[in-house]
C-alpha positions in Angstrom: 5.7 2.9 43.8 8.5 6.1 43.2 9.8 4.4 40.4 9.1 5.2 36.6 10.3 4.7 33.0 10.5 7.8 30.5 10.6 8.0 27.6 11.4 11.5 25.8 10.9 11.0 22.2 11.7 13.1 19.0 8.1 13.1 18.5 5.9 12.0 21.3 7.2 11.5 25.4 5.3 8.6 27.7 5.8 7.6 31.3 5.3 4.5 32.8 4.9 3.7 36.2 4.4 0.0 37.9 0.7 -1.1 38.6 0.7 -4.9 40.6 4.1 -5.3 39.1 2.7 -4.5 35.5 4.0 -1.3 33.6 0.9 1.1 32.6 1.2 4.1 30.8 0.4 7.3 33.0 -2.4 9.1 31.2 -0.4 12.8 30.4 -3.3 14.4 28.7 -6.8 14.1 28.4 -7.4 10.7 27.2 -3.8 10.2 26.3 -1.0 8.1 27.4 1.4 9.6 24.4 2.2 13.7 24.8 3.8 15.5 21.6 7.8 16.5 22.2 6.3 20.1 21.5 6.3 23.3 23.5 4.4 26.7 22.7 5.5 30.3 24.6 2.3 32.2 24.2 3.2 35.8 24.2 0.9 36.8 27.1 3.8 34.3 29.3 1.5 31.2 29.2 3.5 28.2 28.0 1.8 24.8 26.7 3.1 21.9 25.9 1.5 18.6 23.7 -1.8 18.5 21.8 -2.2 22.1 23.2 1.0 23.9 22.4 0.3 22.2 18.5 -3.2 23.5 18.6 -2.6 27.4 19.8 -0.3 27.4 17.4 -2.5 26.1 14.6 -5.2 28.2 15.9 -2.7 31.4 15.5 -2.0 32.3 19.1 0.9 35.1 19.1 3.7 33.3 20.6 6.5 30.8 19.5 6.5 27.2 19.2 9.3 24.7 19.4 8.8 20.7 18.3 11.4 17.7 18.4 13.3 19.1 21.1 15.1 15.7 21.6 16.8 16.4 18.6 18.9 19.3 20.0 20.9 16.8 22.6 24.5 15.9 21.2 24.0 19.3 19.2 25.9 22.6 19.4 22.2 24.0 20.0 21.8 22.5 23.4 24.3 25.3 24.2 22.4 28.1 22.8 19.4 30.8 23.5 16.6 31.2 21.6 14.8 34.4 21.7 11.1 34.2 23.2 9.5 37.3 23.2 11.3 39.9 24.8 14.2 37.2 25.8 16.8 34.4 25.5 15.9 31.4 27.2 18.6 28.2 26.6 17.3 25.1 24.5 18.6 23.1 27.6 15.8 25.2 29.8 13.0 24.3 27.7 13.6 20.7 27.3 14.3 21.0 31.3 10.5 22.9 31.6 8.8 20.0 29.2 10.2 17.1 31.3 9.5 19.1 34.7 5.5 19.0 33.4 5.5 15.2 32.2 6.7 14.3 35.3 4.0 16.6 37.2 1.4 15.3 35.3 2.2 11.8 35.8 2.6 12.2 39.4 -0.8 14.2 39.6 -2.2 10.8 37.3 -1.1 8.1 39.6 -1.3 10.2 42.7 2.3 9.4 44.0 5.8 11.0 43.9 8.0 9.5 41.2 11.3 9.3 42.4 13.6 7.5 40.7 13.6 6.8 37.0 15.3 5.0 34.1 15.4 7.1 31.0 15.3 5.9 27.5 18.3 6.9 25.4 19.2 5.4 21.6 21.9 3.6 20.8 23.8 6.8 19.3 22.5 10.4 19.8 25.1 11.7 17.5 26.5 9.4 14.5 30.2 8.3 15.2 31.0 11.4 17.9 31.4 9.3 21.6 31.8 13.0 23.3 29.1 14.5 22.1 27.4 11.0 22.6 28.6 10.9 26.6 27.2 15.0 26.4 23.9 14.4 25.3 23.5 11.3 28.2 25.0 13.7 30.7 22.8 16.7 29.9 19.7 14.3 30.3 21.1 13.3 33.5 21.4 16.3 35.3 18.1 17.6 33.8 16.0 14.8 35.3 17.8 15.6 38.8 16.9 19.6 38.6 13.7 18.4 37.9 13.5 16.5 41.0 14.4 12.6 40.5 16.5 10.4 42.5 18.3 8.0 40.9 18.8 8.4 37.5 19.8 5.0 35.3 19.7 4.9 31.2 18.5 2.4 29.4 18.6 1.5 25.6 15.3 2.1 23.9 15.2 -1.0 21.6 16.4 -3.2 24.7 13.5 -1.7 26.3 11.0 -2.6 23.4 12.5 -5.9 23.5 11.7 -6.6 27.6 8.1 -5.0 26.6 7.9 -8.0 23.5 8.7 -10.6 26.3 5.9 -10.5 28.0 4.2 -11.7 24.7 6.2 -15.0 24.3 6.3 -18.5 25.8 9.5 -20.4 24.5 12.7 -19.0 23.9 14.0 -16.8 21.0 16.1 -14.5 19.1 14.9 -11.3 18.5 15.6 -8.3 16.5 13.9 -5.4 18.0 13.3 -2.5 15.2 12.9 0.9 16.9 12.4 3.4 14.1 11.6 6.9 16.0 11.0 10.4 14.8 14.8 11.2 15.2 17.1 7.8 15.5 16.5 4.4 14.2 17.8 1.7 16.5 18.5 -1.9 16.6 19.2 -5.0 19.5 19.2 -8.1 18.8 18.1 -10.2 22.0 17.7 -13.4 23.6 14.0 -13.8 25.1 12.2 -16.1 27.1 9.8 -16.5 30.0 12.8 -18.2 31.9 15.1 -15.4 31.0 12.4 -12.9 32.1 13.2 -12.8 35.5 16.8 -13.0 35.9 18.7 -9.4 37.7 21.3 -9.7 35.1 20.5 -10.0 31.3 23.9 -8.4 29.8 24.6 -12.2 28.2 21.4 -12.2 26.1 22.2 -8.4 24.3 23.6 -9.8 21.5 24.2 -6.8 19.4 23.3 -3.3 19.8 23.4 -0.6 16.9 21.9 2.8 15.7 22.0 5.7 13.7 20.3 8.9 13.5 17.7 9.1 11.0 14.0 9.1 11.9 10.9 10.3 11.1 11.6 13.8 11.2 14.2 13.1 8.4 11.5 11.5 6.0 9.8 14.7 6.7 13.2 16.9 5.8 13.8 15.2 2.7 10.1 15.4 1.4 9.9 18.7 1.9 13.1 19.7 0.0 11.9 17.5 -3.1 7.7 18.1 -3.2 7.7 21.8 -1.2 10.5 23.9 -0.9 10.7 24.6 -4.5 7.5 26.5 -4.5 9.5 29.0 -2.4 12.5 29.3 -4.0 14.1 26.0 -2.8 16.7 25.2 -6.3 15.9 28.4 -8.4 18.7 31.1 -10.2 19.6 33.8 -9.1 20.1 37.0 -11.8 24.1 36.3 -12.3 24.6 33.3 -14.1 25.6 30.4 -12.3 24.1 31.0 -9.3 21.2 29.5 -7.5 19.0 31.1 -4.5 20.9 30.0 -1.2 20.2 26.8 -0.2 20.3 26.7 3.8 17.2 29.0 4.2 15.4 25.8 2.8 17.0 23.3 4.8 16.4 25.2 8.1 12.7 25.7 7.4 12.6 21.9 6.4 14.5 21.0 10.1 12.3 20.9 12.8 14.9 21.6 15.3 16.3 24.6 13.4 13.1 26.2 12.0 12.9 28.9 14.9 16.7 30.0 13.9 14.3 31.0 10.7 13.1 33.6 13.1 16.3 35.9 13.9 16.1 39.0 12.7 18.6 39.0 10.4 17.6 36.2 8.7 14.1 37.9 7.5 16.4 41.1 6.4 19.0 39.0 4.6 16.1 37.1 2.3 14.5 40.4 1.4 17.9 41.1 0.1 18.4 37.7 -2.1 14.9 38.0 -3.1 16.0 41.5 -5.1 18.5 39.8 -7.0 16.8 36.4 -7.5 15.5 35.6 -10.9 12.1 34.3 -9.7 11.1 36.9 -6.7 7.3 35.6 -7.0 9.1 32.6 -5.0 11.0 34.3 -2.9 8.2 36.4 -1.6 6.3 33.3 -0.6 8.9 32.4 1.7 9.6 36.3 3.2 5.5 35.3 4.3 6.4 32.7 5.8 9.5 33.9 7.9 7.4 37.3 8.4 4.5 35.4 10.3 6.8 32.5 11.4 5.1 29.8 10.1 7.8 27.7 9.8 5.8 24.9 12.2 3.3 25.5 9.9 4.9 23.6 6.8 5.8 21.3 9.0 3.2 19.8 10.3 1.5 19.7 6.4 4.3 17.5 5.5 4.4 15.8 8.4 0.7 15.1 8.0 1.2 13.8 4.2 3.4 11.8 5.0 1.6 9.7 7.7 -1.4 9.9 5.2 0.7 8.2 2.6 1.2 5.5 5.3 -2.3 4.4 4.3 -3.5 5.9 1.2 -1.3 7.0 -1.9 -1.6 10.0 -2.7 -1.9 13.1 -0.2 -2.5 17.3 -0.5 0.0 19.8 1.3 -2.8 22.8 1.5 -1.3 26.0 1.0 -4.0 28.2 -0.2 -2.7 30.4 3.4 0.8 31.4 1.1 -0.8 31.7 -1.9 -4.3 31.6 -3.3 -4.6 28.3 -5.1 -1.3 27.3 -4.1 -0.7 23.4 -3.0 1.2 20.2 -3.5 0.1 17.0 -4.4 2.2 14.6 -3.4 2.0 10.4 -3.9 3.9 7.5 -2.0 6.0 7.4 -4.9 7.3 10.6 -4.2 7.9 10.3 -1.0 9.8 7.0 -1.9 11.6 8.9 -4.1 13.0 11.6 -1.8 13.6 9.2 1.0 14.8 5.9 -0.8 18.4 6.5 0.5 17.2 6.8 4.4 15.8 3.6 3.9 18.7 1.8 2.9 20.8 3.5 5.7 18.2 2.8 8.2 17.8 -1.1 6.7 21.7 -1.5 6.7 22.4 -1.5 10.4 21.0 -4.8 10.8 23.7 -6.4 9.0 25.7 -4.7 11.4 24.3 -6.0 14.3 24.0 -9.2 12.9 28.0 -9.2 12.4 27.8 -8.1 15.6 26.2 -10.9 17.2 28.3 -13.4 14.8 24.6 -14.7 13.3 23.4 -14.8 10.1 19.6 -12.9 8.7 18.1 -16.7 8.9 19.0 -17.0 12.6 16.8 -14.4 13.6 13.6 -15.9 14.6 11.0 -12.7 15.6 11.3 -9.1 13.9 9.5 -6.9 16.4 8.7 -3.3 14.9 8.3 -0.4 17.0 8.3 3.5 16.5 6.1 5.7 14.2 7.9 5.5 11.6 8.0 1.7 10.6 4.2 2.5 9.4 6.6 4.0 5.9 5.8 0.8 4.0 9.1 1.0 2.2 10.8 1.5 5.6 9.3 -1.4 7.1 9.8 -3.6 3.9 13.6 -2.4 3.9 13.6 -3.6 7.5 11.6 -6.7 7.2 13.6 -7.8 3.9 16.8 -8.3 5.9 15.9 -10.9 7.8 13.1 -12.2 5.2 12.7 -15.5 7.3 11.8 -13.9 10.6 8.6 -13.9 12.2 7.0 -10.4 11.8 5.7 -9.0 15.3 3.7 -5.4 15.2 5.1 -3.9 18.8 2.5 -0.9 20.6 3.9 1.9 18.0 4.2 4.8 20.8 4.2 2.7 24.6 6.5 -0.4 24.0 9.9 1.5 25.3 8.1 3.4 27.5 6.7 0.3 29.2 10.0 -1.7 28.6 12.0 1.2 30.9 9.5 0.8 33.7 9.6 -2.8 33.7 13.5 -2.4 33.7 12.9 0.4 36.8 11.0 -2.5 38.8 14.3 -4.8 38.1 16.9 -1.8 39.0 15.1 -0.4 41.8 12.6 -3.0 42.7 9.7 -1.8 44.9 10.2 1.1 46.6 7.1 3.0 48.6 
């Protein structure tokens, strides 16, 4: 079949296609169905994308790598160049090269032309801004026809988990579906059943449908503004009284989408000029290292990597003996409860909004299914769960369910086509 479910993630892209009238995963990378939302521009013009593009850039590779590109949609960046190498290229390009090689690859997996697709889309790219909302949909749109689709249909991604969870059940329900991503945190709340499965119109059983933009890559934001930016300056004096070292250096570094504006020229030049008349320039200068050899990503990925550890264990190291001999950070999953306490809550509290929404109350809610990387956070899944404390709790496939969900809602769109 030509017809195919997507789903670009903050973190990690899949793409389903329909097998016997089953949804399966198209293998993207060596022995993956899940490829990172990353892209690397070597300097000698290669360009990789996934495990690879993380890896040459780990491995130091000269060139200039760019993660979370979701995350520029609905954004003023979408607009905007970025300088690789010797030139500009637009952010709108890149994401426009990624999908253009998912799509290859899957075709070159399941040995067809994919055609028409239904993209994945949260409930709100930006927080309470309908235009750039309508923007972000529309730029996705005519990216996926340059890149050679059909017809091009959005779907909701938690609506999507939610058809992928229906397979699973045999009597009826109410469901809220948890979708907690690397860059929005959605919420539906759906009637399911093997009776409802099949029917060409489900509008009725969407019962409520909510979102807002906070995912994993803001856990990652906030823990490394309280556990690592500090080592580099993040929250020290400057020389005149009253003053502290300017804060947006840190909050950029600590952005994945806005790490690489760390890179303009300027911006090297104008923390060589703070660090003269900061109070603590043994800071500063770890952070002119950083800019210097763009190793932005770097940081990054440490955090990112404690923070998944801490998913699991409770305490974690952020190694960075490579700034500064014996220089690290321990961190625990206190602290990063600490940091990121208030995402929680904000991520937790749109479920009473849906729930107003759909005119029911926590103990009407028979099935919490949890879906996304970032409902492994034990204090984001306990903020989730807590809400509706009477619900069944269902673990969803953490990186596949929406992907499979939008194919199976392609096969009901499009049906299927040779």
């Amino acid at each position: 079949m030509s017809i195919c479910g997507l789903d670009f993630g903050t973190s990690n892209t899949t793409l389903g296609t329909i097998q016997s009238r089953i949804p399966v995963l198209a293998e993207l990378e060596a022995g993956h169905t899940t490829v990172p939302s990353s892209i690397f521009y070597e300097a000698s013009g290669a360009v990789l994308i996934g495990r690879k593009a993380l890896a040459a850039y780990v491995e130091g590779v000269p060139g200039r790598l760019m993660g979370s590109l979701k995350s520029v949609l609905g954004t003023s960046l979408i607009d905007e160049t970025t300088r690789l190498g010797r030139q500009r290229t637009g952010f709108r390009d890149v994401i426009a090269y990624y999908l253009a090689t998912v799509k290859r690859r899957a075709e070159q997996a399941t040995g067809r032309e994919l055609r028409d697709v239904v993209h994945g889309r949260p409930v709100h790219f930006v927080d309470n801004a309908e235009d750039a909302d309508r923007k972000a949909e529309q730029t996705l749109r005519e990216i996926a026809h340059e890149i050679g689709f059909g017809e091009v249909t959005f779907q909701f991604e938690p609506i999507a988990a939610a058809l992928d969870y229906e397979r699973q059940i045999s009597t009826e329900e109410v469901a809220l579906i948890a979708d907690i991503g690397g860059g929005t945190s959605d919420f539906s709340i759906v009637r399911l059943g093997p009776e409802r499965h099949g029917k060409a119109d489900r509008g009725a059983d969407i019962l409520a449908n909510d979102g807002v933009r906070i995912g994993g890559t803001d856990f990652d934001r906030q823990l490394s503004l309280g556990v690592v930016m500090p080592l580099f300056g993040f929250g020290s004096a400057m020389k005149r009284e009253g003053l502290d070292v300017p804060s947006s250096y840190f909050h950029d570094l600590a952005t994945w989408s806005n790490i690489n504006r760390m890179y303009e020229p300027r911006v090297l030049s104008d923390i060589r000029q703070v660090r003269r008349e900061a109070r603590e320039p043994a800071l500063l200068d770890r952070l002119v290292r950083v800019v210097d050899e763009q190793r932005g990503h770097t940081l990054a990925l440490e955090v990112e990597e404690a923070k998944i550890a801490l998913s699991d264990r409770q305490k974690a190291d952020i190694p960075l003996e490579w700034v500064a001999p014996g220089l690290g950070a321990a961190v625990g999953r206190g602290d990063l409860v600490d940091h990121t306490r208030q995402l929680a809550s904000r991520i937790a509290a749109r479920i009473d909004i849906c729930l107003a929404q759909a005119k029911l109350s926590a103990d009407a809610i028979d099935a919490v299914f949890l879906t996304g990387g970032s409902v492994r956070l034990a204090h984001v899944r306990k903020a989730i769960t807590g809400a509706v404390p009477s619900a069944r709790v269902v673990e969803g496939d953490t990186f596949g369910a929406v992907g499979k969900g939008l194919t199976l809602e392609a096969l009901r769109r499009y049906g299927p086509r040779d």
